[in-house]
matplotlib code that plots the C-alpha trace (Angstrom):
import matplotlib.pyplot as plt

x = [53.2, 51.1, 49.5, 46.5, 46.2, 43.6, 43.2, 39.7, 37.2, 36.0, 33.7, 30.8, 28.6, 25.4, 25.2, 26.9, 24.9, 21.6, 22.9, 23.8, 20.4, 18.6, 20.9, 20.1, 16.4, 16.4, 18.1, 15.7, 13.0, 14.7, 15.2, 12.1, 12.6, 13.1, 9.8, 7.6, 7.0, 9.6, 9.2, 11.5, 8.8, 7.6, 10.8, 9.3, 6.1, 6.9, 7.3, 5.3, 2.3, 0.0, 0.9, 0.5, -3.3, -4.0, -2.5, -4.3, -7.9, -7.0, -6.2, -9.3, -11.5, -9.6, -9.8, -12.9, -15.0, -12.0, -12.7, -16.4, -15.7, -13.4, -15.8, -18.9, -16.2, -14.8, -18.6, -18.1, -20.0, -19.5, -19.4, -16.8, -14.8, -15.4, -13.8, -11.1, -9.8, -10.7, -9.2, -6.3, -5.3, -4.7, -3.1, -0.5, 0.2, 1.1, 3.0, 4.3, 7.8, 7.0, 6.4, 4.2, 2.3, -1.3, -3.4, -6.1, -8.1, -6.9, -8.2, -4.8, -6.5, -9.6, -9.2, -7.3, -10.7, -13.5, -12.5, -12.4, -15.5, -17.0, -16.2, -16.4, -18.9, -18.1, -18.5, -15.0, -13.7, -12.1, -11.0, -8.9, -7.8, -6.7, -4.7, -3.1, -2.3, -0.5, 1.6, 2.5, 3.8, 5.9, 7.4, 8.4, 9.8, 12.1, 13.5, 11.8, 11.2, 14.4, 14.4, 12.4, 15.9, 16.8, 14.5, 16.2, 15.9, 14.1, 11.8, 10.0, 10.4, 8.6, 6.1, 5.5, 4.8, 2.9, 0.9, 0.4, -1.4, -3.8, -4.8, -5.7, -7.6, -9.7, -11.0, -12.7, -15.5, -15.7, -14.5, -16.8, -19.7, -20.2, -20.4, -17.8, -17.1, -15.2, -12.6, -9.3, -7.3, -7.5, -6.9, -10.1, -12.0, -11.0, -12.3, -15.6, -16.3, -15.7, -18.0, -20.8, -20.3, -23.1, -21.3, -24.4, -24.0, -19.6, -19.3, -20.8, -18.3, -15.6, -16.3, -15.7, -12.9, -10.6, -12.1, -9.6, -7.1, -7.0, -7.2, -4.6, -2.3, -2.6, -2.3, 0.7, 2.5, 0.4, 0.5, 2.5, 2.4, -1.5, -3.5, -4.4, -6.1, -8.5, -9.2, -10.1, -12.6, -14.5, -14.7, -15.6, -18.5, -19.6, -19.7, -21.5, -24.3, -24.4, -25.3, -27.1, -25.0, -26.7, -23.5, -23.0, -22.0, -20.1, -23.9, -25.2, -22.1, -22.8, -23.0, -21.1, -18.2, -19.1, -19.4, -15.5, -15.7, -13.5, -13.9, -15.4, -12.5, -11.7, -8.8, -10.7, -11.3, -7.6, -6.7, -9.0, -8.2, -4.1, -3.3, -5.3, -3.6, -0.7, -1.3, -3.2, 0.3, 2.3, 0.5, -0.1, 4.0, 4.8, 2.4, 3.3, 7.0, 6.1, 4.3, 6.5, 9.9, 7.7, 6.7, 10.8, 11.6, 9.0, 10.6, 13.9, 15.7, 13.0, 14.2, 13.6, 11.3, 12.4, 10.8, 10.6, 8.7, 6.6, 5.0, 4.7, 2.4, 0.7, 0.0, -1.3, -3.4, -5.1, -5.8, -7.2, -9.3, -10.1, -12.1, -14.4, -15.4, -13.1, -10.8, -7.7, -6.1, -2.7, -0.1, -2.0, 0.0, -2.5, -3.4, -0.1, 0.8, -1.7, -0.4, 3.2, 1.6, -0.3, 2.8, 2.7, 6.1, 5.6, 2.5, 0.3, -1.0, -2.0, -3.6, -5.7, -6.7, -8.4, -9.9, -11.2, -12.8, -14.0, -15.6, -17.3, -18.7, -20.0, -20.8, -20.4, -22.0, -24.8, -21.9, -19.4, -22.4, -22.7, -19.3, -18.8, -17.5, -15.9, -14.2, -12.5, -11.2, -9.8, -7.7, -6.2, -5.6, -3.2, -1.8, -0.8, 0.4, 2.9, 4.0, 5.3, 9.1, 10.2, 13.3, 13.6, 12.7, 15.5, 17.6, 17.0, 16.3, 19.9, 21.8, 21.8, 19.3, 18.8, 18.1, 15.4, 13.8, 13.5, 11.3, 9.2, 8.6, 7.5, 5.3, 3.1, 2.5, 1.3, -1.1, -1.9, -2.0, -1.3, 1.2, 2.6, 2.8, 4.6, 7.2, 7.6, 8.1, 10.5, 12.9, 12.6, 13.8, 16.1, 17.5, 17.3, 19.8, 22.1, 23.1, 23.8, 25.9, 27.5, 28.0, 29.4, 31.9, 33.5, 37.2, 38.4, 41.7, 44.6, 47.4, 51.4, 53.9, 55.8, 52.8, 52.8, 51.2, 50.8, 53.5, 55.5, 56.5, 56.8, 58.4, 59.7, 63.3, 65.8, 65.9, 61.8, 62.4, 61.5, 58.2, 57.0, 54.7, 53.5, 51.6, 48.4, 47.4, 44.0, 42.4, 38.9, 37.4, 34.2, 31.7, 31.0, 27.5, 24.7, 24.7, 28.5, 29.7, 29.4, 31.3, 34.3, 34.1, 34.3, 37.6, 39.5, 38.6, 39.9, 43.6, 46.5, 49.7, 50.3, 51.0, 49.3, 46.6, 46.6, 42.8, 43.4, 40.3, 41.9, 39.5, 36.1, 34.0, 30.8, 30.5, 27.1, 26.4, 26.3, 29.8, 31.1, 29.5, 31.4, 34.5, 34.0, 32.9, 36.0, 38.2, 37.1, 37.3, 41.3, 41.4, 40.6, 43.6, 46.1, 46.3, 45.9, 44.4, 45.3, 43.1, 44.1, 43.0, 39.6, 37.8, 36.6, 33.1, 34.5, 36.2, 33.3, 31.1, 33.6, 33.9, 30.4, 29.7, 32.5, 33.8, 37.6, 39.5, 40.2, 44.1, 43.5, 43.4, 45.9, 45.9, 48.9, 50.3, 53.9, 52.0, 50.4, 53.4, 55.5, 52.9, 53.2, 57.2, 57.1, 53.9, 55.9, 59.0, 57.7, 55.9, 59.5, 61.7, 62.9, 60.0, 57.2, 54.2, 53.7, 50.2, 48.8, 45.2]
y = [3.2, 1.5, -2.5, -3.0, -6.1, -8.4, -12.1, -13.0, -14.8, -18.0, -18.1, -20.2, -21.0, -20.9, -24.6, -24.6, -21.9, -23.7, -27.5, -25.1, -24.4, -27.7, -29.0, -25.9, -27.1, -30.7, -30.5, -28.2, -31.0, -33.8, -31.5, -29.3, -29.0, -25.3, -24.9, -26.3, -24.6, -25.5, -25.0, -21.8, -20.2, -19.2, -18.4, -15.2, -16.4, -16.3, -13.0, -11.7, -13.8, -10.6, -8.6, -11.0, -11.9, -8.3, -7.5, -10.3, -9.3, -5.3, -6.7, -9.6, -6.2, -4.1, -7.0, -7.8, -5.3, -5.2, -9.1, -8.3, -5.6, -7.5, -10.4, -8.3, -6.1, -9.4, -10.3, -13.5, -12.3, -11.2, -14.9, -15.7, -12.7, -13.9, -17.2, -16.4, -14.3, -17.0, -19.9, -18.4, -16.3, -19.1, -21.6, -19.4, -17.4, -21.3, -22.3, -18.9, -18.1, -14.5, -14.3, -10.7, -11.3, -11.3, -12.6, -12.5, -11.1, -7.8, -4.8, -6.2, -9.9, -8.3, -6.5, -9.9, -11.8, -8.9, -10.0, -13.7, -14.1, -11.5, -14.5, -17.3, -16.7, -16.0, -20.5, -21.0, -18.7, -21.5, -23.1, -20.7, -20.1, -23.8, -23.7, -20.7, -21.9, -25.1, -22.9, -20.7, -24.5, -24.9, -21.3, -22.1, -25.8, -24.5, -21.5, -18.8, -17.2, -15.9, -13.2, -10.8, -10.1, -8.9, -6.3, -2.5, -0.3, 3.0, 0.2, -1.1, 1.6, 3.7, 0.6, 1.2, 4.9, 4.7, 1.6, 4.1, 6.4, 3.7, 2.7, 6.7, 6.8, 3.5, 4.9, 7.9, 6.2, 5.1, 8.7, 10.7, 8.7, 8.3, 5.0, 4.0, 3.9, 1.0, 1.9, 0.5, 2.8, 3.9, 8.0, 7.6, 5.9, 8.4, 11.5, 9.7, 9.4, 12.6, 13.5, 11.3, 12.7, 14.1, 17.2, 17.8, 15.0, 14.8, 16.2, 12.8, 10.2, 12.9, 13.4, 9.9, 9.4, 12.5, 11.5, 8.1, 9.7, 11.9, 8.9, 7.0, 10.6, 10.7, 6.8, 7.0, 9.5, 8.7, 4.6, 3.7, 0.2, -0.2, -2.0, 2.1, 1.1, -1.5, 1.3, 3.8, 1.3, 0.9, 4.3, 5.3, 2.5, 3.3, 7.0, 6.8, 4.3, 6.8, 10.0, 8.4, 9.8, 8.4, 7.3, 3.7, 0.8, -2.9, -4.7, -8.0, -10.8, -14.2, -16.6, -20.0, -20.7, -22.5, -26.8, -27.8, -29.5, -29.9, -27.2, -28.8, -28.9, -30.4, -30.2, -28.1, -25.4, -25.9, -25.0, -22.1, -20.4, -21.6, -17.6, -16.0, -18.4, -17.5, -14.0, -15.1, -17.3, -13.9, -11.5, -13.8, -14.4, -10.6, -9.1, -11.3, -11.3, -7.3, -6.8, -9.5, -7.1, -3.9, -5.6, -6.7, -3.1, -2.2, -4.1, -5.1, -8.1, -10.6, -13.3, -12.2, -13.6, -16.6, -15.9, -19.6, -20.6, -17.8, -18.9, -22.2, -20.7, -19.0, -21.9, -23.6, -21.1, -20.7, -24.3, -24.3, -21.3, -23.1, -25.8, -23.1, -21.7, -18.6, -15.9, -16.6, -14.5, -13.2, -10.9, -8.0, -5.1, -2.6, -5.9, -6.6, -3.1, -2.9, -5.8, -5.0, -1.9, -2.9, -4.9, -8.2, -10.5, -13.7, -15.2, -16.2, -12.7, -13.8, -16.7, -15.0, -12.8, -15.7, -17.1, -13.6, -13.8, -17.0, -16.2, -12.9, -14.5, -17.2, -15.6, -11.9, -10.8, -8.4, -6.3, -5.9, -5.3, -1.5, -0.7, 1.9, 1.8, 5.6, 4.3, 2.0, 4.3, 6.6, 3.0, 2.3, 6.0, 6.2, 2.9, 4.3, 7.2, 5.3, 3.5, 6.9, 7.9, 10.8, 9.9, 7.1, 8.9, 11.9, 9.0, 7.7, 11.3, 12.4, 9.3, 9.3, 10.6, 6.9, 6.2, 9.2, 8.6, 4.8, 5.7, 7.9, 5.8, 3.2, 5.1, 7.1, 3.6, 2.2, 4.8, 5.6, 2.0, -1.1, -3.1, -5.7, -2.6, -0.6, -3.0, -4.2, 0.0, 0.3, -2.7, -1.5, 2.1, 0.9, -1.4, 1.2, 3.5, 0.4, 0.4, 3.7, 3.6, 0.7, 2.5, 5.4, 4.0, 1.9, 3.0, 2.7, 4.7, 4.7, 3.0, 3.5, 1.0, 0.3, -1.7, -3.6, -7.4, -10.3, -10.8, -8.4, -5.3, -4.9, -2.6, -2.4, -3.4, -0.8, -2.3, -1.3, 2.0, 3.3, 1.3, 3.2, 5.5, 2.9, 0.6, 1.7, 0.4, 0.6, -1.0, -1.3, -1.7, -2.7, -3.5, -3.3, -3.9, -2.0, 0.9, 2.1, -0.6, 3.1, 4.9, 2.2, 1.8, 5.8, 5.8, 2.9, 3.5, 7.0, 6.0, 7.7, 7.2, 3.6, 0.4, -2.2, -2.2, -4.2, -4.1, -5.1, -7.0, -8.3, -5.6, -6.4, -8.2, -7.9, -8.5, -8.8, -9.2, -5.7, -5.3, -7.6, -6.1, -2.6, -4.7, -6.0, -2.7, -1.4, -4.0, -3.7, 0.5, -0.7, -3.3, -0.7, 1.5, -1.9, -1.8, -5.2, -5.6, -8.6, -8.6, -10.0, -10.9, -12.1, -14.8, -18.6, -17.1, -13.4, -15.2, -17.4, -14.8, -12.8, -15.9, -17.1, -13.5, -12.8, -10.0, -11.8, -14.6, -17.5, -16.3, -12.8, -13.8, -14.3, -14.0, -12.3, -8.5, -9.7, -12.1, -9.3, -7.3, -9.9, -10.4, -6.6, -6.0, -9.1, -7.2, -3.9, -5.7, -7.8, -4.7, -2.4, -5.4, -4.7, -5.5, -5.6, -3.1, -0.7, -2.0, -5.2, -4.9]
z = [-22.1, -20.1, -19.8, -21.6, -21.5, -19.5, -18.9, -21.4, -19.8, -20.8, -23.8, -23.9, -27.4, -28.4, -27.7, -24.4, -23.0, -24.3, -22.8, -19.8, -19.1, -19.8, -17.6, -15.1, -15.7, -15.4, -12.1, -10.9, -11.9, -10.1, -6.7, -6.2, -2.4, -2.5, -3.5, -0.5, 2.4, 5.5, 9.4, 8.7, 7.3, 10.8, 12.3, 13.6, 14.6, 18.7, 18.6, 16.2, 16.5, 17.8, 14.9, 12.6, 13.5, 13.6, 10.2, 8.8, 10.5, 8.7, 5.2, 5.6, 6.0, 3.5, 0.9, 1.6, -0.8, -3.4, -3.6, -4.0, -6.1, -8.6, -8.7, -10.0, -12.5, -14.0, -14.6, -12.7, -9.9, -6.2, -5.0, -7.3, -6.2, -2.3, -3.2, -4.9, -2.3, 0.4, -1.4, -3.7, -0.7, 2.0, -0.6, -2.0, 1.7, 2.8, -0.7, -2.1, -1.7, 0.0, 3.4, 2.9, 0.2, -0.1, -2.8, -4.3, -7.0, -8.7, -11.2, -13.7, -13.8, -14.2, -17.7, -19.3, -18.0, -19.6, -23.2, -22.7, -21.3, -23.9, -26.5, -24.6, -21.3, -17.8, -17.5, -19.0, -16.4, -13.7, -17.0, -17.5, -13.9, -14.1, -17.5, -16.1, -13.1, -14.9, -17.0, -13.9, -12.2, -15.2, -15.2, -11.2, -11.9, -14.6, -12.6, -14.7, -11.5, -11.0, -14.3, -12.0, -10.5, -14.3, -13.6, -13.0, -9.9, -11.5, -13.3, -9.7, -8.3, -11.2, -11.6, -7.4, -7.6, -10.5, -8.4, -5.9, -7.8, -9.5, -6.1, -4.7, -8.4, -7.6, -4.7, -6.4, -6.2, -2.8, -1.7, -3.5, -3.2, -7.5, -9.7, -10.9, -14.2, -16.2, -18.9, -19.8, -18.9, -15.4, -15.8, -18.2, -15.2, -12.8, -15.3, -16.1, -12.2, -12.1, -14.2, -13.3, -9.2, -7.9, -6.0, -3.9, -1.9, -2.0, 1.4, 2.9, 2.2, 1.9, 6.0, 6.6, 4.3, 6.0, 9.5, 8.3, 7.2, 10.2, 12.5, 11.0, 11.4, 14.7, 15.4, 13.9, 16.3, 19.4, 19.3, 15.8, 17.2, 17.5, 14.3, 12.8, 9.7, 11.7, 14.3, 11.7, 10.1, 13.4, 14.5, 11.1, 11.3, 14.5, 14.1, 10.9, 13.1, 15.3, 13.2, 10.9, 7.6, 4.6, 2.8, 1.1, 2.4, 1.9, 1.8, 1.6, 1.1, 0.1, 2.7, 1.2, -0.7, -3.4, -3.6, -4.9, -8.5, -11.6, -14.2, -17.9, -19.8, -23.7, -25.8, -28.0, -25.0, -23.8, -27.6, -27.4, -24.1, -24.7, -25.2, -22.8, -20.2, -21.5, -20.3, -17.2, -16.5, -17.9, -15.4, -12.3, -12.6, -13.4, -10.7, -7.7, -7.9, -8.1, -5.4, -3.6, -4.5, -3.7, 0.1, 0.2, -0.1, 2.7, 5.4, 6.5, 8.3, 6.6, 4.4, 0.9, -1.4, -3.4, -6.6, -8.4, -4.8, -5.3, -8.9, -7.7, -4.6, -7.7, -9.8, -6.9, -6.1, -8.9, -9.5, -5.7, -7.2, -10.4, -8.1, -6.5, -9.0, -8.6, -11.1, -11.2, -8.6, -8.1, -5.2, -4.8, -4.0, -2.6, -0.1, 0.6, 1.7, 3.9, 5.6, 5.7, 7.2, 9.8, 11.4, 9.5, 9.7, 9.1, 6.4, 9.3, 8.5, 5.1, 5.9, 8.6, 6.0, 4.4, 7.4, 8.3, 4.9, 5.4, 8.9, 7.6, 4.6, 7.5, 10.5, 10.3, 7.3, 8.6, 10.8, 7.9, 5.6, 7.6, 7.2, 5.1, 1.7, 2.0, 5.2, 3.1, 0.1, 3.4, 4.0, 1.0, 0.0, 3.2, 1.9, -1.8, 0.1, 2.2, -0.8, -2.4, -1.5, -2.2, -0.8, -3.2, -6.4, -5.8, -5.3, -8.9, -10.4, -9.1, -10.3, -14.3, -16.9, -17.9, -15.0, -14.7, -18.1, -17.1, -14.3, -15.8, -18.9, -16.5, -13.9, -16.7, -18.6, -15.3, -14.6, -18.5, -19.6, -18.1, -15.9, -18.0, -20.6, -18.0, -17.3, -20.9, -21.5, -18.2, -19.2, -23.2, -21.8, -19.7, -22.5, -25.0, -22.1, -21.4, -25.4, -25.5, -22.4, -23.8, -27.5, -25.4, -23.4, -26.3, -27.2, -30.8, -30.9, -32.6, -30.6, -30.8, -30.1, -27.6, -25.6, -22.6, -23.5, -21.5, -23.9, -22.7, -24.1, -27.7, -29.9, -33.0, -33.7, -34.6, -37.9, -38.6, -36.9, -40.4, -40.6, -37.2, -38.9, -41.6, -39.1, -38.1, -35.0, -33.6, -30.4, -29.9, -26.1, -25.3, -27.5, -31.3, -32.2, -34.0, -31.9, -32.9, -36.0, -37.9, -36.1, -36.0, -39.9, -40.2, -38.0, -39.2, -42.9, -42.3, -42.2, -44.1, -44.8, -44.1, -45.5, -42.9, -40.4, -37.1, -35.2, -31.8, -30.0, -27.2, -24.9, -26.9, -25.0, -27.6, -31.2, -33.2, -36.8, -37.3, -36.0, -37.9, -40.9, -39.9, -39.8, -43.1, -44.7, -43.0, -44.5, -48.2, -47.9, -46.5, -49.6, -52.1, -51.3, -51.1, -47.3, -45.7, -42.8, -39.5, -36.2, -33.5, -29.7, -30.6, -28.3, -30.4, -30.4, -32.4, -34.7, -35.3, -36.4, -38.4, -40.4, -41.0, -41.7, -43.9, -42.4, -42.2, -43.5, -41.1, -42.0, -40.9, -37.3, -34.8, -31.0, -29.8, -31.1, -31.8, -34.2, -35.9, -35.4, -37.7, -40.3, -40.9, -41.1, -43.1, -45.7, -45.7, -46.6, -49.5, -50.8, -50.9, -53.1, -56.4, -58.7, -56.1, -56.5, -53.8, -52.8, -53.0, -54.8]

ax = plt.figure().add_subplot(projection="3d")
ax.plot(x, y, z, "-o")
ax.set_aspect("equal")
plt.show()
């Protein structure tokens, strides 16, 4: 005997929980405070002012030809690249609720543009950087931000591995000297450059490229503390002056940001370009508080990333964007590991990385123009490497399988397919898991009195001795829901031998639809063969849906076991007078 009994936690309705959260919501719209930057945002800066400048002047190189690079992919055009990067970058390092993230435009944002401006030309472009920006404000003013938190541990940390290898891909091109090759998927990008290499001439950037990675090996034992990635650039650039190496190089940039206007915008266009912001919004939200979690993990003794702050940084950033002419831009992972890298701790880093931007596109053109593209892919492919733990992944691969499927669902769909595809598949997996734990660990057993109740204990009385064996007593714990209301109707309706049937649900702490269909299935296979049937223990909301549902009478309830306990000596009795029928039909 032991107690089994628990003290239920309050249950709130369907209406409560939605008046709950408009009220949630409209007090986050009267007090937006947390979402402006604050003097505590540079805490650290004293101390870590010489860091952060230099992390900023590595990533302001490193980003510079991905900016170009994304620009002239979207079809928008290197200058609108340039500026997206410049402008997106400094507005949301000074609003966005990260203090490592870097941002810009990225190879995600880049496949939801191709097909809009396939239908509606590359002109509606900051349009739709400004619609999506608008929806992003909303998301962060009505605490959407928060549900990042909702995503599991294998999920990120599949999503970052599988990050990591998309960034070593996109530099096949860089590495081996080839074109690159567009396709939507980015293993089919890697093959075609493959295939379109010219292996005579590999060995060139290949050279460069290892005399990086070499450069950044050795940094890292001999002087960890010195700006590596920055270092190897230059050496690279100079060496490659020096010998004369034919291999290609970052070239001409453009030498203004564009003149600051309103984008033309109609209702009719808002109507038209409404879902594509949607996923602009969707992905700008998704891959920032990513990337923002991802640089959390990288560092430690930072404050963390406040994820509602961080969409509004987003929307502002792209509206900034919107008025130059620019993509709508979002955290960019590969960027921001380069800068928690290189030393960063505070976002001056981040907005030096725009200003560095800013002054190349201004002043310094004709020097970055000769540094070398390979030098570049040498960079980032030691940044995807650093983002790979092995540590990490044995720590998920040993914990559960669920765990271990979950990660691997989400890292091949972020290499195979996309990210918001990968995350969607992660969280689905790891849904999927979560049922069938939950299925798993629910109890329904057949339970024999005495029992220990908040009641206390109860038994029956020596008078109903006899009745012992001819009240069937089963308890159910947990949940009972689609994934097991079979399994509870196979059990219960299984019974022998007895006259009356108490289901305890005083330990069920879930019940769906399709549970309480397996409890009225249950209940008619019990009718059939006379046995009546009392539950007891449910919560307001249980009874609620076995009612509406029609699973049990309103009279078939009761909340406490001796109640249930009398309604069944009292059944058994009536059943065994002179003139009473054995079962009741």
């Amino acid at each position: 005997m032991h107690g089994d009994y628990r003290i239920q936690p309050p249950q709130a309705s369907a209406k409560d929980n939605v008046l709950g959260y408009l009220g949630t919501v409209g007090e986050r719209l009267v007090d937006l405070k947390g979402l402006w930057p604050r003097p505590s945002d540079y805490a650290e800066l004293r101390s870590s002012w010489r860091k952060d400048l230099i992390a900023g002047i590595t990533v302001g190189v490193v980003a510079l030809p991905l900016a170009l690079g994304f620009g002239v992919a979207s079809g928008a055009g290197a200058a609108a690249g340039l500026a997206t990067a410049v402008v997106a970058g400094l507005v949301a390092a000074v609003f966005g609720g990260s203090h490592l993230q870097v941002s810009g435009p990225t190879g995600a944002m880049t496949v939801v543009l191709l097909p809009v401006i396939a239908v509606y030309g590359v002109g509606v472009v900051p349009a739709l950087a400004l619609i999506g920006g608008v929806l992003t404000i909303l998301m962060a003013i009505t605490g959407l931000g928060r549900s990042i938190e909702l995503l599991p541990f294998p999920v990120v940390e599949g999503f970052t591995m599988g990050l990591a290898v998309i960034i070593a891909l996109h530099q096949l091109p860089l590495l081996l000297g080839a074109p690159k090759v567009e396709a939507e998927s980015t293993l089919v990008s890697a093959w075609l450059t493959l295939v379109a290499t010219d292996w005579s001439h590999v060995w060139r950037p290949l050279l460069v490229a290892a005399a990086v990675v070499l450069i950044h090996l050795i940094g890292r034992r001999v002087a960890p503390k010195l700006p590596i990635a920055l270092i190897a650039i230059i050496i690279a650039t100079i060496a490659v002056e020096l010998t004369g190496l034919d291999v290609a190089r970052i070239g001409a940039l453009p030498s203004t940001l564009p003149t600051p206007s309103l984008p033309a915008i109609s209702l009719d266009l808002v109507r038209d370009l409404l879902a594509p912001a949607i996923a602009v919004a969707a992905l700008a939200a998704l891959e920032s508080l990513l990337s923002a979690r991802v640089a959390d993990g990288m560092v430690t003794g930072l404050t963390r990333t406040h994820p509602d702050r961080e969409l509004m940084g987003q929307g502002l950033a792209n509206l900034a964007s919107s008025l130059f002419g620019g993509l709508p831009a979002t955290g960019a992972i590969a960027r921001t590991a380069v800068n928690v890298r290189s030393g960063a701790r505070t976002r001056l880093s981040a907005i030096t990385h725009a200003v560095v931007l800013l002054v190349i596109m201004l002043a310094l053109g004709p020097l970055v123009a000769r540094v070398p593209m390979a030098a570049l892919g040498g960079v980032l492919v030691m940044v995807a490497s650093n983002m790979i733990s092995l540590d990490t992944y044995r720590t998920v691969a040993r914990a559960t399988r669920a765990d271990r499927n979950t990660f691997w669902i989400t890292f091949v769909a972020t290499v195979a397919l996309d990210l918001v595809a990968a995350v969607l598949a992660g969280v689905a997996m790891a849904a999927i898991m979560s049922l069938r734990h939950m299925a798993s660990y629910t109890i329904v057993r057949r339970q024999y009195l005495p029992a220990n109740t908040r009641e206390g204990i109860i038994d029956l009385d020596p008078d109903h001795e006899h009745l012992r064996d001819r009240i069937a007593i089963f308890r159910v714990d947990g949940a009972l829901f689609y994934g097991n209301a079979h399994r509870f109707t196979d059990e219960v309706a299984a019974v022998e031998d007895v006259d009356h049937v108490i289901w305890r649900f005083h330990r069920m702490n879930v019940l769906d639809a399709s549970g309480a269909e397996g409890l009225k299935e249950a209940a008619r296979h019990l009718a059939r063969r006379g046995i009546p049937v009392v539950a007891q223990g449910m919560t307001d909301a249980q009874i609620r849906t076995t009612i509406v549902t029609g699973a049990l009478a309103p009279t078939q309830h009761v909340q406490e076991l001796s109640e249930a306990l009398d309604r069944a000596i009292a059944a058994s009795e009536s059943t065994s007078q002179p003139g009473s029928s054995d079962r009741t039909p």
